[in-house]
PASE-903077 format. One record per atom (N, C-alpha, C, CB): x, y, z; residue in one letter. Coordinates in steps of 0.05 Angstrom, whole numbers, plus 5000, padded with zeros to 4 digits. Each point is the difference from the previous one (the first is absolute). Glycine has a CB too. Example, Ala and Ser with C-alpha at 12.3 -4.5 7.8 and 13.67 -1.06 7.14 Angstrom:
<nodes>
526448865156A/498250245000A/501850245000A/496249775025A/503150444961S/501650245001S/498550225014S/502449874957S/
</nodes>
This chain:
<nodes>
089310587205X/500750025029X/499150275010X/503949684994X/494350345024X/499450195014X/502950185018X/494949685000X/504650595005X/500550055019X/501149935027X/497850134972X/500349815039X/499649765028X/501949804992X/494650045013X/505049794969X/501849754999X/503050194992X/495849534979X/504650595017X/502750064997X/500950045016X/499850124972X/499050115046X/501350025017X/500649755030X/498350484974X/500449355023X/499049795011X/503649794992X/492850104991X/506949904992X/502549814981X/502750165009X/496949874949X/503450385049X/502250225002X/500150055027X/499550224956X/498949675071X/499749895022X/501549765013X/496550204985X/503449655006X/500649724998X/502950024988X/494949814992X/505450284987X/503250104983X/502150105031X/497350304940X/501249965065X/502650185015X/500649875028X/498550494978X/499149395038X/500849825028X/502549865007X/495949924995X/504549954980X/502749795012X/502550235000X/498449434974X/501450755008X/502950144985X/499650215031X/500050004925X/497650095085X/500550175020X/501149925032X/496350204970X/502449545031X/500149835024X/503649914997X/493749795001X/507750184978X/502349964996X/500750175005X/500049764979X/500250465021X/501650324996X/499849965032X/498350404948X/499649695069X/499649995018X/501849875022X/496350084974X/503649635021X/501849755017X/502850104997X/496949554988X/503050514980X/503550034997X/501150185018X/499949934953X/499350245055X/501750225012X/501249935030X/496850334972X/506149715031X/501849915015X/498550135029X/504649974962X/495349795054X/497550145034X/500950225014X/498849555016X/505050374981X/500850135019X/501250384979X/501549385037X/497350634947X/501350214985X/497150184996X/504749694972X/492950325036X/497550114995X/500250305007X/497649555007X/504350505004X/500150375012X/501950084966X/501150035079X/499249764903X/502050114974X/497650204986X/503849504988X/498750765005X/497850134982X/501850064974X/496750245041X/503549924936X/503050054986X/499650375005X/500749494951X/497650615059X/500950425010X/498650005013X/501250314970X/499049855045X/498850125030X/496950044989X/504950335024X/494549664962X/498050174984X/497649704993X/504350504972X/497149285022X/498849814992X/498649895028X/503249944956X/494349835036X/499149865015X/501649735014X/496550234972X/503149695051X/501849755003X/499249864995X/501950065022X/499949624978X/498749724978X/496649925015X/506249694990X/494650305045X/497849995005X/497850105007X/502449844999X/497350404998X/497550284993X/499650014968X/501850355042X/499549574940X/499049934976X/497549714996X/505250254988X/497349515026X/498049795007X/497450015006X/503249885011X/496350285019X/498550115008X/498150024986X/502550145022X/496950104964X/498950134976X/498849874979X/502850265010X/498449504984X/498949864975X/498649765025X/504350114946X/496049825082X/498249865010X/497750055013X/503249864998X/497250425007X/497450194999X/497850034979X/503150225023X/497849884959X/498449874975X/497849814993X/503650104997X/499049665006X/498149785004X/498849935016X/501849904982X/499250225045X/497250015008X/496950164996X/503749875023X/497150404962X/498750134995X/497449924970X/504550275031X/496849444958X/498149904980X/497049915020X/504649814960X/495550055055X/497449965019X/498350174997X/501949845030X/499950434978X/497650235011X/498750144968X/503350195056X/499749874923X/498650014969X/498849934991X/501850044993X/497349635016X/498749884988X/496949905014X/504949924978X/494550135042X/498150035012X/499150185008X/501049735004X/499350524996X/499350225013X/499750254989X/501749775029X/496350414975X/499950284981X/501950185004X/495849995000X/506249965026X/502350235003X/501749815012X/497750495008X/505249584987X/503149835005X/501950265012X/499849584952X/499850455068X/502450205022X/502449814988X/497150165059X/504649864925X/503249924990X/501449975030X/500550334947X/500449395052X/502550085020X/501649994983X/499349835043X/502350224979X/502450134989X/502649765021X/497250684988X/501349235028X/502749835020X/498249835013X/504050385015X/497449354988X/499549675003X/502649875008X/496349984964X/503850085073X/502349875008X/500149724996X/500350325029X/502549584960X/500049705000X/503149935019X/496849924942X/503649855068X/502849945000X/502149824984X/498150125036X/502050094956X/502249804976X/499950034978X/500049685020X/501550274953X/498549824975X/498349865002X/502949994986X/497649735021X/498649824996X/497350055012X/503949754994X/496250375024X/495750075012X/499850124984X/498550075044X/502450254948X/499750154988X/498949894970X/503250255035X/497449494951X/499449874979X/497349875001X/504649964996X/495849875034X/497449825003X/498350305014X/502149345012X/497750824982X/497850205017X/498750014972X/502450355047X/500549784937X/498550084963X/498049754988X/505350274980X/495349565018X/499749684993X/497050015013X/505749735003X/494050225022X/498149985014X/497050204990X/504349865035X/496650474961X/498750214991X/499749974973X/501450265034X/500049604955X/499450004962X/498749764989X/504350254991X/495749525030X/498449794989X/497250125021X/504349514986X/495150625024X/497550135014X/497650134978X/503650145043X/497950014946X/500450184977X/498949824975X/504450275022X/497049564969X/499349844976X/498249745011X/504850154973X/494449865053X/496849915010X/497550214983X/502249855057X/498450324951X/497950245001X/499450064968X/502150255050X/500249764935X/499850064972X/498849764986X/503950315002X/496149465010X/499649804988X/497249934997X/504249905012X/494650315006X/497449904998X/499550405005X/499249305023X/501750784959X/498250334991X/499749944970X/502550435035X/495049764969X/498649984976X/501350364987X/494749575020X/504250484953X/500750104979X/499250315012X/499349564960X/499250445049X/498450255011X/500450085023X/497049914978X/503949875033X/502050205035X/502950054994X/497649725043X/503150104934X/503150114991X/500750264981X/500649525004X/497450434979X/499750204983X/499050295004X/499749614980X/497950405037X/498550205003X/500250135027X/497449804967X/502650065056X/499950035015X/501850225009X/498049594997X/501750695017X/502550165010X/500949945035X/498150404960X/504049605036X/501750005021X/501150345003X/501549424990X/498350655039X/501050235002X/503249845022X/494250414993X/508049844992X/502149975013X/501250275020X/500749644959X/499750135068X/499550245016X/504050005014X/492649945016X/507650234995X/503750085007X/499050115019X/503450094961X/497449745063X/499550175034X/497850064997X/504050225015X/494049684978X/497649995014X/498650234973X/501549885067X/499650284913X/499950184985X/499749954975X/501850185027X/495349824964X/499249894965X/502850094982X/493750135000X/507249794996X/502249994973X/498549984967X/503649695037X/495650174960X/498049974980X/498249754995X/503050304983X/495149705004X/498449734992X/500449964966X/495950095043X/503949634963X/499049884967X/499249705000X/503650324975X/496349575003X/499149734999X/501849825017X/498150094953X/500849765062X/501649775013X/502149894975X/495549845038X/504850114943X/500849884982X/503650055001X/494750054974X/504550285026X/502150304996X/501549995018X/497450304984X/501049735043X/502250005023X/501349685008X/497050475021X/501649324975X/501349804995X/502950034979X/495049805011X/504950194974X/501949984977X/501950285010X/496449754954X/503250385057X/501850205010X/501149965030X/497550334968X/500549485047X/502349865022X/502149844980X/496249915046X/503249914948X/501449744977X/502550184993X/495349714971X/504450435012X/502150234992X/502450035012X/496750214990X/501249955042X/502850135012X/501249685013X/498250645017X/500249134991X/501949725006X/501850064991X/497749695000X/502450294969X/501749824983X/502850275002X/495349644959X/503750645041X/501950265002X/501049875019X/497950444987X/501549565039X/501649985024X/502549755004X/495450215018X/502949534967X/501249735003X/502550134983X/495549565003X/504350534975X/502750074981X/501850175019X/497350024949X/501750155061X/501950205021X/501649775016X/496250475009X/502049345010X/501649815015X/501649834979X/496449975040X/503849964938X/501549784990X/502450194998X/496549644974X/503950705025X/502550074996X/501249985027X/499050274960X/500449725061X/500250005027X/502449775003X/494650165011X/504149624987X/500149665004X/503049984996X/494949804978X/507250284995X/502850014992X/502050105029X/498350114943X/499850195058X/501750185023X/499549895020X/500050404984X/499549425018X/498249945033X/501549795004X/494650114999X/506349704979X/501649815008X/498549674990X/502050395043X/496049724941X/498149814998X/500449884972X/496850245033X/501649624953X/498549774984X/499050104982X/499049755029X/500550394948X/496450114989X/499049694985X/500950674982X/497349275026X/498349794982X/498349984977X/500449925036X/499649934955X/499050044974X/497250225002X/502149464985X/497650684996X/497250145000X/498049904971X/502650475028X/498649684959X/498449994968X/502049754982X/498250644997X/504049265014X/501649904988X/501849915017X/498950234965X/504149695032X/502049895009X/501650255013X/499749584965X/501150475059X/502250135011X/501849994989X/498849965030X/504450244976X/501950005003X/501449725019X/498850524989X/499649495034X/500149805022X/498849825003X/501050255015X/496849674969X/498549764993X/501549794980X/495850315008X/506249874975X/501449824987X/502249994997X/497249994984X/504450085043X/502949975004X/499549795031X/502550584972X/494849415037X/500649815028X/501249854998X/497250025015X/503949955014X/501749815006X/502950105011X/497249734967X/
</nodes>
C-alpha cells in the first residue's frame, strides 16, 4: 500500500466519526467553552471545517493561505459543509497520481505569510492530524454541553446506554 492509498483509506475512516462529533453538539449550547482561555464548541467546529475546506486548495495548488474560520449555522450545516468539503477532497485524491502527492511542494502560507513548504503529502497528513486533534477536543465538549458523544473508533459511553 502506497502512501497515497493510505492516506486515501484513513480519509474515508475519519469522515463519518468527524461529521458525527460535529452534528452531536447541542445547537443551542455552541458559545460552551470549559476556561476563559479555551476555544468555543463552535470556533473549534469552525476550524476543523475550514480545513476541510482547505484540502481543495492542498490539493490542487502550489500555495494554501490556512483558514482558520468557515461560518456555518448550526451543527448540522456545519456537518453537511465538512461532508460536502471532504467528499470534494477524496474526488481529487482519487484521481492524483504518485508524483503530485508525493513530490510535489505545497507552500503553507498564515495571513497571507509563507509559514513553510513541503511535500503535498506532509501538509496533507498534517491537516488530517490537527482534524482528528480538534474533533477529540469537541468530543470532550459534547458531555458538558449537554450532549450525546457518538461512536468514534468504537462504542460510546452513550452509544451503549441509549435509550
Amino acid at each position: 500500500m502506497t502512501n497515497l492509498d493510505f492516506f486515501k483509506a484513513s480519509m474515508a475512516n475519519e469522515l463519518k466519526a468527524t461529521y458525527d462529533i460535529i452534528a452531536a453538539l447541542p445547537a443551542d449550547k455552541m458559545g460552551y467553552k470549559p476556561h476563559e482561555n479555551s476555544r468555543t464548541a463552535y470556533e473549534i467546529a469552525e476550524h476543523i471545517i475550514a480545513h476541510a475546506c482547505d484540502f481543495k486548495v492542498a490539493l490542487t495548488e502550489s500555495a494554501c493561505d490556512e483558514l482558520f474560520t468557515h461560518a456555518y449555522d448550526g451543527p448540522l450545516d456545519g456537518a453537511d459543509h465538512l461532508k460536502k468539503y471532504w467528499d470534494n477532497a477524496m474526488d481529487i485524491l482519487n484521481n492524483m497520481d504518485e508524483n503530485e502527492w508525493n513530490i510535489e511542494q505545497v507552500e503553507l502560507l498564515v495571513h497571507g505569510q509563507s509559514f513553510m513548504k513541503m511535500p503535498r503529502a506532509n501538509l496533507m497528513w498534517m491537516f488530517l492530524f490537527d482534524v482528528i486533534h480538534h474533533r477529540g477536543q469537541l468530543s470532550t465538549y459534547i458531555r458538558p454541553m449537554g450532549g450525546k458523544n457518538p461512536a468514534v473508533y468504537g462504542f460510546s459511553y452513550d452509544t451503549l446506554n441509549a435509550g
